[in-house]
MOPAC internal coordinates of N, CA, C and O (Angstrom, degrees):
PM7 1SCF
backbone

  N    0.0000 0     0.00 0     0.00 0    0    0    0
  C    1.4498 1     0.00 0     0.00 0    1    0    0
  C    1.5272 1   109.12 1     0.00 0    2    1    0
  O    1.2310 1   119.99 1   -32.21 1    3    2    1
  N    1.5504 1   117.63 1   147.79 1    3    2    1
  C    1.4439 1   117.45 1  -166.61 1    5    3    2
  C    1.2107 1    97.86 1  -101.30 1    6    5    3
  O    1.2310 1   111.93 1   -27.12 1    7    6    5
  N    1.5462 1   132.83 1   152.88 1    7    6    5
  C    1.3142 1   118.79 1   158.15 1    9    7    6
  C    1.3657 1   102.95 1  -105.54 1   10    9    7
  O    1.2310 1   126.74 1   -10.74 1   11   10    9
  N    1.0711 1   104.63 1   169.26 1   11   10    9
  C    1.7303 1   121.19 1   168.49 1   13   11   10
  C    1.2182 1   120.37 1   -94.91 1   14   13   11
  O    1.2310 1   114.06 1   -40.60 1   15   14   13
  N    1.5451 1   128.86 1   139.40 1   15   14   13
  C    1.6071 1   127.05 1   154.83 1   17   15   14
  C    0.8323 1   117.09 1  -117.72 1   18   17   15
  O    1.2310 1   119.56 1   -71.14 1   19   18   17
  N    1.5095 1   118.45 1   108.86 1   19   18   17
  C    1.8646 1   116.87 1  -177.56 1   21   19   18
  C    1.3394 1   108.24 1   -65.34 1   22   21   19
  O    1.2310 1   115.21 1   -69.68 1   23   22   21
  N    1.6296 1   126.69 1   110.32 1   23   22   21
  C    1.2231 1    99.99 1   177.13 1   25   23   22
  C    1.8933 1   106.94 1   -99.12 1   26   25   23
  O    1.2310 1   128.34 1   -10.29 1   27   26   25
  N    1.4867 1   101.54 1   169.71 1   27   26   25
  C    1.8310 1   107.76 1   175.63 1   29   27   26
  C    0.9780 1    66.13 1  -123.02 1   30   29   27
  O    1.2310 1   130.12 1   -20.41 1   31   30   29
  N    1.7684 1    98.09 1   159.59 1   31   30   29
  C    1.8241 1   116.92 1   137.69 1   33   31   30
  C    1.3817 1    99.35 1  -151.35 1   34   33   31
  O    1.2310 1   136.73 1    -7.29 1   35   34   33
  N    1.3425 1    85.20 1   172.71 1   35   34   33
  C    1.8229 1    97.46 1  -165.76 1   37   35   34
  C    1.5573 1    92.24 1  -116.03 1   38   37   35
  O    1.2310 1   116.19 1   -44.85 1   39   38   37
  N    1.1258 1   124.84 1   135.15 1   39   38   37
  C    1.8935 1   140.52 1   165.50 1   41   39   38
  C    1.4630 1    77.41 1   106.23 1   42   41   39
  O    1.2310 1   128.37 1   -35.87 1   43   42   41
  N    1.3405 1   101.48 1   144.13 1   43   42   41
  C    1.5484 1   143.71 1   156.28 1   45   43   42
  C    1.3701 1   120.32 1  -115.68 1   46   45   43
  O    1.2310 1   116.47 1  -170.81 1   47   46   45
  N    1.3691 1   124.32 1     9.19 1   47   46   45
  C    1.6679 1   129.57 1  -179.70 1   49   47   46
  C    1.3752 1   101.14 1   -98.71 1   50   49   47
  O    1.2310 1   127.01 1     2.74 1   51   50   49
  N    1.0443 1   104.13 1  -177.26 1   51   50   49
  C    1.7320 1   124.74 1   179.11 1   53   51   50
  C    1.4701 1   109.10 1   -10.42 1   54   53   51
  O    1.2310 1   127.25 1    95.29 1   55   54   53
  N    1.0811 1   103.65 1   -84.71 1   55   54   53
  C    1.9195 1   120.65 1   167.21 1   57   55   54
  C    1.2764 1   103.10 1   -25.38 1   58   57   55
  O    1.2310 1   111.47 1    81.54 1   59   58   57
  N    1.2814 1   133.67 1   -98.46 1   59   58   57
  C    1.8154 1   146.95 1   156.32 1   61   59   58
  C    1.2069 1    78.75 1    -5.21 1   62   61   59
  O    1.2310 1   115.42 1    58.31 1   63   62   61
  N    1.1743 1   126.30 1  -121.69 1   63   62   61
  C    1.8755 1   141.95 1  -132.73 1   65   63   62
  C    2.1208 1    90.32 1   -39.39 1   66   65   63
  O    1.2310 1   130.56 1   113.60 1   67   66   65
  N    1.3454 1    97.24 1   -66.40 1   67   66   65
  C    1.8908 1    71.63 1   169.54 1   69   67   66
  C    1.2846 1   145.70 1   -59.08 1   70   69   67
  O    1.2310 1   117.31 1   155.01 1   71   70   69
  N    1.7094 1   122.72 1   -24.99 1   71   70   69
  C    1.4944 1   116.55 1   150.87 1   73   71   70
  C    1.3176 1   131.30 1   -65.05 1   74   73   71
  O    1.2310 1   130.60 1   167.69 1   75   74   73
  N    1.5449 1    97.16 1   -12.31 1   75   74   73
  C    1.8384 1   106.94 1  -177.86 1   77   75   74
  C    1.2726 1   108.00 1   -66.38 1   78   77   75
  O    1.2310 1   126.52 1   129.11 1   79   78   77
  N    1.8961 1   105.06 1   -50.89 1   79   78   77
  C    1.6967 1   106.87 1  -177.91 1   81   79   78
  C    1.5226 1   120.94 1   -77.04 1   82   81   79
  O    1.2310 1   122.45 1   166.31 1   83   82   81
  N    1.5706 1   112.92 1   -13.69 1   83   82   81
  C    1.6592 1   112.18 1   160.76 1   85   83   82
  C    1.2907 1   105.18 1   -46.26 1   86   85   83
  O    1.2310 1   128.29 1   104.19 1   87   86   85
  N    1.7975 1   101.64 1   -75.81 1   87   86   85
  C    1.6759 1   106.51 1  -153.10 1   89   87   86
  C    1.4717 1   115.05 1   -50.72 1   90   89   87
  O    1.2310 1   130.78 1   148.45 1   91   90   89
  N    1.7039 1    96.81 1   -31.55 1   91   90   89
  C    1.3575 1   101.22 1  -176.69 1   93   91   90
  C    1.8618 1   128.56 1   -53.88 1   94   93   91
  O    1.2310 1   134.05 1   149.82 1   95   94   93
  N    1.5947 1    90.43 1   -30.18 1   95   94   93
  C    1.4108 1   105.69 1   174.53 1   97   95   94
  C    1.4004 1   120.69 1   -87.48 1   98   97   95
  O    1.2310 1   117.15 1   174.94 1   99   98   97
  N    1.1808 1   123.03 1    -5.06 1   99   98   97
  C    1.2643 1   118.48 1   163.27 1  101   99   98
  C    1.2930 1   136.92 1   -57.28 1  102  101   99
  O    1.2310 1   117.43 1   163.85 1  103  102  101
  N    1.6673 1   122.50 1   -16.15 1  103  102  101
  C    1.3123 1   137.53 1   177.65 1  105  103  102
  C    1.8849 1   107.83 1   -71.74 1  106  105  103
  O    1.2310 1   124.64 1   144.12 1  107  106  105
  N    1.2417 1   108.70 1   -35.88 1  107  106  105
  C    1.5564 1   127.13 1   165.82 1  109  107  106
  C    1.7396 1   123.02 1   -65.92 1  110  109  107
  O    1.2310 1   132.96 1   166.17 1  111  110  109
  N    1.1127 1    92.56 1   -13.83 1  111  110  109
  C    1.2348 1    92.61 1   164.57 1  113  111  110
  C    1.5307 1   123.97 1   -70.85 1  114  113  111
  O    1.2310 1   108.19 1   -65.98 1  115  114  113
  N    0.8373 1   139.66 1   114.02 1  115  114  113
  C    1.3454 1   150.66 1   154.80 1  117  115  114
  C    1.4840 1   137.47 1   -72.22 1  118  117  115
  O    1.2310 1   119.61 1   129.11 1  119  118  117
  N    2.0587 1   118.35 1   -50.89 1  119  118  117
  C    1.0262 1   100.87 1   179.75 1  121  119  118
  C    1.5413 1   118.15 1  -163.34 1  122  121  119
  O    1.2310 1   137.47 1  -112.29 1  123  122  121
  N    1.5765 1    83.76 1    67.71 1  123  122  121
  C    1.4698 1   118.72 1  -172.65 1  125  123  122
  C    1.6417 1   115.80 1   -49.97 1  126  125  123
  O    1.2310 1   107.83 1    12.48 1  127  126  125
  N    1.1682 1   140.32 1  -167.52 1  127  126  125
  C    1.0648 1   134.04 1  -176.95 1  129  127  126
  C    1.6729 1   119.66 1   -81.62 1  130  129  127
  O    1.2310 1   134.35 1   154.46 1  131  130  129
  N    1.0133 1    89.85 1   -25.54 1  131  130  129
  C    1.9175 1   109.81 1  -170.04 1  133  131  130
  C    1.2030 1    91.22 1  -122.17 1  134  133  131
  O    1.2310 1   112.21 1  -133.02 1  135  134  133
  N    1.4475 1   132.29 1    46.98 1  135  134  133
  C    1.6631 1   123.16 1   168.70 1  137  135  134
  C    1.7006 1   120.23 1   -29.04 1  138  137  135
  O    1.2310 1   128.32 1   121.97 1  139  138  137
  N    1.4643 1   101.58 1   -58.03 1  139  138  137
  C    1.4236 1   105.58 1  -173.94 1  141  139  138
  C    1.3911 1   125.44 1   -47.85 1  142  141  139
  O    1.2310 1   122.73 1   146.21 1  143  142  141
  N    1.7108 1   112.38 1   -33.79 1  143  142  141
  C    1.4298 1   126.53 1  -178.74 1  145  143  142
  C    1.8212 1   101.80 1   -81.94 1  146  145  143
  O    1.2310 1   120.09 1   119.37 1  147  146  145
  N    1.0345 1   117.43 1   -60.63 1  147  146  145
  C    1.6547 1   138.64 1   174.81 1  149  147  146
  C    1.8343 1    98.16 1   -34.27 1  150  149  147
  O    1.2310 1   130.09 1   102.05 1  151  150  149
  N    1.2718 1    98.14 1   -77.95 1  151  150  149
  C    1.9851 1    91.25 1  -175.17 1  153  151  150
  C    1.4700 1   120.36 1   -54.01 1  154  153  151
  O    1.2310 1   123.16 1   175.03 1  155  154  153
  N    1.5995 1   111.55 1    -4.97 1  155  154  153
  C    1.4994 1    99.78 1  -171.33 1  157  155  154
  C    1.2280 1   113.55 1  -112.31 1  158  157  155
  O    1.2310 1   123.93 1  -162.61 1  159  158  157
  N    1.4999 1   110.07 1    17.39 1  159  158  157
  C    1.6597 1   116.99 1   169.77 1  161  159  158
  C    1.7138 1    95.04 1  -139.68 1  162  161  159
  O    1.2310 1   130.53 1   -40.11 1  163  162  161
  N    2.0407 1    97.30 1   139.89 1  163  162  161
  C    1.0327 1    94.86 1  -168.23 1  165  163  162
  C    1.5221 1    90.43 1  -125.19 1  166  165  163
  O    1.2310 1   118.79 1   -42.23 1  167  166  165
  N    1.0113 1   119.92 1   137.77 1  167  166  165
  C    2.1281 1   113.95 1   169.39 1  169  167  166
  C    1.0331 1   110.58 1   -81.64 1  170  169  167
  O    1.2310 1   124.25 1   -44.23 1  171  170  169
  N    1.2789 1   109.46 1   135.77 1  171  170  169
  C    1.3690 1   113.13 1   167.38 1  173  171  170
  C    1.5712 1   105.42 1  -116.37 1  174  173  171
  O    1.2310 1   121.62 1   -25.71 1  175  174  173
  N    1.1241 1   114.51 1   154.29 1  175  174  173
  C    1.8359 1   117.34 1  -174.41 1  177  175  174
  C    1.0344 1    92.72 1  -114.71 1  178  177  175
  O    1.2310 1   119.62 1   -71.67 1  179  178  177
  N    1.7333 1   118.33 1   108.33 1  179  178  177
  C    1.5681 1   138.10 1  -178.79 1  181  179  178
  C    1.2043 1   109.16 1   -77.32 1  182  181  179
  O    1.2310 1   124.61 1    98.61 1  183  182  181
  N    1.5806 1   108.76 1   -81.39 1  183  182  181
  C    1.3037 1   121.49 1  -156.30 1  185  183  182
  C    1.8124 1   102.07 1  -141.54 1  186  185  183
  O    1.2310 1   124.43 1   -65.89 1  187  186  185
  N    1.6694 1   109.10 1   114.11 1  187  186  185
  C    1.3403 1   114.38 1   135.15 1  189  187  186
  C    1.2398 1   169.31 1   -36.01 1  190  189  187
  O    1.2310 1   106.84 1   -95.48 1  191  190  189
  N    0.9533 1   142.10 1    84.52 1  191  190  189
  C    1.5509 1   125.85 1  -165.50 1  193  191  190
  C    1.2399 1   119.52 1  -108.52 1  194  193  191
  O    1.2310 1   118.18 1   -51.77 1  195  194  193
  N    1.5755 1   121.07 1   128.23 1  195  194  193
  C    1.8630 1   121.58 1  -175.93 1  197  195  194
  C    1.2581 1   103.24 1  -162.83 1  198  197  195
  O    1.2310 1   120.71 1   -39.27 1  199  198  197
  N    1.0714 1   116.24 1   140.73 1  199  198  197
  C    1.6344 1   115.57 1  -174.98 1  201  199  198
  C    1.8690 1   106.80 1   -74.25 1  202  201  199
  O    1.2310 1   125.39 1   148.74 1  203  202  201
  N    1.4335 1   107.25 1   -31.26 1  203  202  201
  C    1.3320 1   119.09 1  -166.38 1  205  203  202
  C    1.7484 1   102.12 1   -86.78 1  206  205  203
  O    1.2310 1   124.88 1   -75.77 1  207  206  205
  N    1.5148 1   108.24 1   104.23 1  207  206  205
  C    1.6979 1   100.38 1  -170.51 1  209  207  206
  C    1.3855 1    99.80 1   -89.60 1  210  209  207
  O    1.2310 1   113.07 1  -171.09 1  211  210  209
  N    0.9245 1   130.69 1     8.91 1  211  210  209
  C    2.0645 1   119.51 1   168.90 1  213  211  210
  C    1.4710 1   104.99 1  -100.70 1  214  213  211
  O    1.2310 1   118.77 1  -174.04 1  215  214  213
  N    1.3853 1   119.94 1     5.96 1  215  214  213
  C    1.7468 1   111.96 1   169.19 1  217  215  214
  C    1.8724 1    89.30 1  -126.65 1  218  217  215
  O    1.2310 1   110.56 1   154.33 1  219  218  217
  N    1.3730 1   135.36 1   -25.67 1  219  218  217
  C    1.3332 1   113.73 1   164.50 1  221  219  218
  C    1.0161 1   127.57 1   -69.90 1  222  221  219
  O    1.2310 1   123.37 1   142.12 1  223  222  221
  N    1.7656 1   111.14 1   -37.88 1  223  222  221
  C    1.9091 1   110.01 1   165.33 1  225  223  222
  C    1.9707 1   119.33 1   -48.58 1  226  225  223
  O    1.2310 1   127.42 1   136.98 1  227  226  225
  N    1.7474 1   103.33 1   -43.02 1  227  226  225
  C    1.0149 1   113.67 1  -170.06 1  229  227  226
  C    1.7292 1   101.28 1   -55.81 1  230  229  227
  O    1.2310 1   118.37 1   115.28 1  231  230  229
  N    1.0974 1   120.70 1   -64.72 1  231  230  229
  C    1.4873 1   141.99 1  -172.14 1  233  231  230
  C    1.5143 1   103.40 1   -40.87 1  234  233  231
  O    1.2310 1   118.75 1   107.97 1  235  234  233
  N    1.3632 1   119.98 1   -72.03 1  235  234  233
  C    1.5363 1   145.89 1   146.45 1  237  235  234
  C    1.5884 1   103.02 1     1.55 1  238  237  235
  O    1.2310 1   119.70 1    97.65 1  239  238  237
  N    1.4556 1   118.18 1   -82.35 1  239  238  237
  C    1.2514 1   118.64 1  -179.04 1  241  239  238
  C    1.4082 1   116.42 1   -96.23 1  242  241  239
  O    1.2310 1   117.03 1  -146.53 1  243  242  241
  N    1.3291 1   123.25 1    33.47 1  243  242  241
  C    1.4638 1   133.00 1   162.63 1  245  243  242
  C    1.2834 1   104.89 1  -118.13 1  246  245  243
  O    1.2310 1   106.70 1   172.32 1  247  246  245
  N    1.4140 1   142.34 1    -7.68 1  247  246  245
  C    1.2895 1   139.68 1   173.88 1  249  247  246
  C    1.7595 1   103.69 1  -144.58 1  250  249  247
  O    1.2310 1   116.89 1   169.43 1  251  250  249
  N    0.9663 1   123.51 1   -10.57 1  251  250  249
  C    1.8072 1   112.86 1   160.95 1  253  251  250
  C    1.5835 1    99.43 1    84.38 1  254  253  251
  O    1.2310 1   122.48 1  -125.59 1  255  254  253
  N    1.6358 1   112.85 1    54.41 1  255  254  253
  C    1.3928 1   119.92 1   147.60 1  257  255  254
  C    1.5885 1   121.90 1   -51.89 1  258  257  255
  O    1.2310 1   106.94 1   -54.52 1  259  258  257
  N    1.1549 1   141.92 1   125.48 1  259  258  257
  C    1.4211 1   127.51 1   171.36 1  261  259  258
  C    1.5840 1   104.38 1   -61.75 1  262  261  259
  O    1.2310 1   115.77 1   126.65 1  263  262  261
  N    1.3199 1   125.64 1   -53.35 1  263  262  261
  C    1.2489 1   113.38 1  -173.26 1  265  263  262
  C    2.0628 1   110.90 1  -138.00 1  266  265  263
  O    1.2310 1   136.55 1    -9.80 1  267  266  265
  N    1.0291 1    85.55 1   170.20 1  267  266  265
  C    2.1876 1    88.51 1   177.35 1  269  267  266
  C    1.5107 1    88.85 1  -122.41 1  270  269  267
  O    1.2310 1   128.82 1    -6.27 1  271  270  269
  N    1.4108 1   100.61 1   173.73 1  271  270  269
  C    1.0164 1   136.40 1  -167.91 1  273  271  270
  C    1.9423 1   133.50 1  -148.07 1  274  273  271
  O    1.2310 1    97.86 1   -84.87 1  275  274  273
  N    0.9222 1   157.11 1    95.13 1  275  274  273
  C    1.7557 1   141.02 1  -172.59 1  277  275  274
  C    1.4485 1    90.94 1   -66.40 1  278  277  275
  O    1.2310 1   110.89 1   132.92 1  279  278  277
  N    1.0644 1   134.74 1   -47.08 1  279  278  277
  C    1.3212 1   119.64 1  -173.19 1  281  279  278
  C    1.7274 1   140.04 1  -101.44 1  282  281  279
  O    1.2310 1   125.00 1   -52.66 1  283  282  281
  N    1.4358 1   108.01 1   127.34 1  283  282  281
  C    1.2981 1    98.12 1   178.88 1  285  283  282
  C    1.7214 1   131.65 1   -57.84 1  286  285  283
  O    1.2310 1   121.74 1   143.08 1  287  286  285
  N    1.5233 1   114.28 1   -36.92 1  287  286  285
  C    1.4084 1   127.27 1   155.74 1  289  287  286
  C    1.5061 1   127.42 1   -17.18 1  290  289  287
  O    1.2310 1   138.69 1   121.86 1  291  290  289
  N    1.7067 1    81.37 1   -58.14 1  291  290  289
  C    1.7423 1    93.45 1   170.12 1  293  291  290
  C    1.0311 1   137.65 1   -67.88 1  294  293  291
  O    1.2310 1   120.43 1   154.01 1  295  294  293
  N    1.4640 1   116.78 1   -25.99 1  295  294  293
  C    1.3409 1   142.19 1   150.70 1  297  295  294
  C    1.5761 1   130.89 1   -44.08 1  298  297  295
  O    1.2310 1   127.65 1   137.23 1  299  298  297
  N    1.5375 1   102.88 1   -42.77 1  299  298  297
  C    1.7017 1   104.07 1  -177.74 1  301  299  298
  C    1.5444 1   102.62 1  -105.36 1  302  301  299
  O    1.2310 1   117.98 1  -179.93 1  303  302  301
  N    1.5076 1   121.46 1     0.07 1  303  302  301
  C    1.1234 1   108.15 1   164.38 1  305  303  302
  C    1.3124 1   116.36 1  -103.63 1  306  305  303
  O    1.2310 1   117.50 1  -159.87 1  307  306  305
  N    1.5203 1   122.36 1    20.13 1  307  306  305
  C    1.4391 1   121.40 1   157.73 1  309  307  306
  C    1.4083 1   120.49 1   -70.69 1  310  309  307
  O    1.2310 1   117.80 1   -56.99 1  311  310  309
  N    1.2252 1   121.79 1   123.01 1  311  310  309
  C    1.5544 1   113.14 1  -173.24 1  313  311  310
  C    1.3722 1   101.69 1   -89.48 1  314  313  311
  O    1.2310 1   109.60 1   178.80 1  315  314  313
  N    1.1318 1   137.12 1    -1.20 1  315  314  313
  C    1.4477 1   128.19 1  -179.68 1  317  315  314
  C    1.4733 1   113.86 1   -88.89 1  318  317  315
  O    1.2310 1   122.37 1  -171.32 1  319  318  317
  N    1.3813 1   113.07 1     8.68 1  319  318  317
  C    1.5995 1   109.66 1  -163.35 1  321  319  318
  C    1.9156 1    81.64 1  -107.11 1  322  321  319
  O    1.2310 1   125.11 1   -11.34 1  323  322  321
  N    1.3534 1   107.79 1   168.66 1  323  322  321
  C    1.4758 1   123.51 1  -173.35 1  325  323  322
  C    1.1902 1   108.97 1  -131.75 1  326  325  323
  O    1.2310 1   117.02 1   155.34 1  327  326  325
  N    1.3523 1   123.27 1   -24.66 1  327  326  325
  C    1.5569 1   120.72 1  -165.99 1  329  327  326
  C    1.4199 1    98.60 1  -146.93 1  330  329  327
  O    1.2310 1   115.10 1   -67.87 1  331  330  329
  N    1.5354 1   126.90 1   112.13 1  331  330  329
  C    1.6091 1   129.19 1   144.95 1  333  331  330
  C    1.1865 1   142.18 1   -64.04 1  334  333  331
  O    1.2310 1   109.78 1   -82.58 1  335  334  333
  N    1.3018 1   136.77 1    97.42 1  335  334  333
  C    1.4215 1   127.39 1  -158.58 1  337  335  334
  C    1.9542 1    84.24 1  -109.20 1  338  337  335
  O    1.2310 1   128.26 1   -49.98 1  339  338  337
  N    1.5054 1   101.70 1   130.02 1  339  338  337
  C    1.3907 1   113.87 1  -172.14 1  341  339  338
  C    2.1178 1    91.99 1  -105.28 1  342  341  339
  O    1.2310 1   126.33 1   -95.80 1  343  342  341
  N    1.5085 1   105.44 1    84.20 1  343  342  341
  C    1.7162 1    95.93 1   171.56 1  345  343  342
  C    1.8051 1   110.15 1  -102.40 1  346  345  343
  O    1.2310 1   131.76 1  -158.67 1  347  346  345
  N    0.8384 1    94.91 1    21.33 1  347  346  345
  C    1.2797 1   108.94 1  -173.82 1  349  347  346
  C    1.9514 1   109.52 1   -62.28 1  350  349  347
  O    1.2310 1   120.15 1   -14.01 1  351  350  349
  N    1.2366 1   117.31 1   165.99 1  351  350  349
  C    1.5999 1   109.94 1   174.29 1  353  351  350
  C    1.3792 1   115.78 1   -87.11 1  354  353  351
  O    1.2310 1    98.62 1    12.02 1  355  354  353
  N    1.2422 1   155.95 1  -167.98 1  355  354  353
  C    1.2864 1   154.12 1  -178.99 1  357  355  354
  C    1.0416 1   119.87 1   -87.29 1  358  357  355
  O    1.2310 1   113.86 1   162.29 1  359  358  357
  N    1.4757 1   129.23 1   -17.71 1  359  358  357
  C    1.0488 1   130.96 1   161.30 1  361  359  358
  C    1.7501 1   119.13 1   -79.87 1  362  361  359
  O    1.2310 1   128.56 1   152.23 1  363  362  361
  N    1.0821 1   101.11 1   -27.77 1  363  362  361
  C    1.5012 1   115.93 1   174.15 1  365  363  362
  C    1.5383 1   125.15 1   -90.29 1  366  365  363
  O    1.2310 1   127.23 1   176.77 1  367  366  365
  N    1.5178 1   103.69 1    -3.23 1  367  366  365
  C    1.2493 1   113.31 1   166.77 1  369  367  366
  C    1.6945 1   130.08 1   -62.97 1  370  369  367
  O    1.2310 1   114.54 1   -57.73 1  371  370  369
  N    0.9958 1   127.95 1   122.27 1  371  370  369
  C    1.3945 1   122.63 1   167.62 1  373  371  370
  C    1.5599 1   117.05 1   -24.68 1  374  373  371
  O    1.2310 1   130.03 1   -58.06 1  375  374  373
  N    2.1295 1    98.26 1   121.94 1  375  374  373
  C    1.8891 1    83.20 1   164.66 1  377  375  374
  C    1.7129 1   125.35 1   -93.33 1  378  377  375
  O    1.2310 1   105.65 1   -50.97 1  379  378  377
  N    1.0471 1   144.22 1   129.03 1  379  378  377
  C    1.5137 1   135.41 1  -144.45 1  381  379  378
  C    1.6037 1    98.66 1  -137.21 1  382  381  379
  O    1.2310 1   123.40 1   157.13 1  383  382  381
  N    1.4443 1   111.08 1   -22.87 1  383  382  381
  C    1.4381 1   111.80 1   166.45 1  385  383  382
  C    1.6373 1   113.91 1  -140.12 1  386  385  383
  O    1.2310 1   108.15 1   -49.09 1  387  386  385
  N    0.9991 1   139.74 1   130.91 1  387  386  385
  C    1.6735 1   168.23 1  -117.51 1  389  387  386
  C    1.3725 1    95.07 1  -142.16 1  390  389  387
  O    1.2310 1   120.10 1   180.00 1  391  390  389

């Protein structure tokens, strides 16, 4: 049985567009070192987040996001997502301590 990992991430630039085409390639994997652990989780790329929607749409339908987002908020309060990948820039980073 496969499991799923909904992933979000936040940045759609440089950073983003290269974790997009990792995760994306992970379904191609076949016969990694730890096959048994590797085939039984599959990523799925849920939800996006970027303030800039003509490089998150772009990203989106260049790697098969299910959905975008302008906001990161919206993002970590999705409970269906499993994994946060923060590629975002520093200014666009989440604030978590004040």
């Amino acid at each position: 049985m496969t499991k799923q990992l909904r992933i979000g991430m936040l940045g759609a630039g440089f950073i983003g567009s290269f974790h997009s085409y990792a995760l994306s390639l992970q379904s191609l994997i076949r016969n990694p070192p730890c096959a048994a652990i590797w085939l039984a989780v599959l990523a799925v790329l849920a939800v996006l987040a970027d303030l800039n929607e003509v490089v998150r749409t772009v990203v989106q339908k260049r790697f098969g996001w299910e959905q975008t987002t302008s906001s990161w908020e919206e993002l970590v309060a999705d409970r269906t997502i499993d994994v946060f990948v923060n590629a975002g820039t520093k200014s666009t980073a989440p604030r978590t301590c004040d």
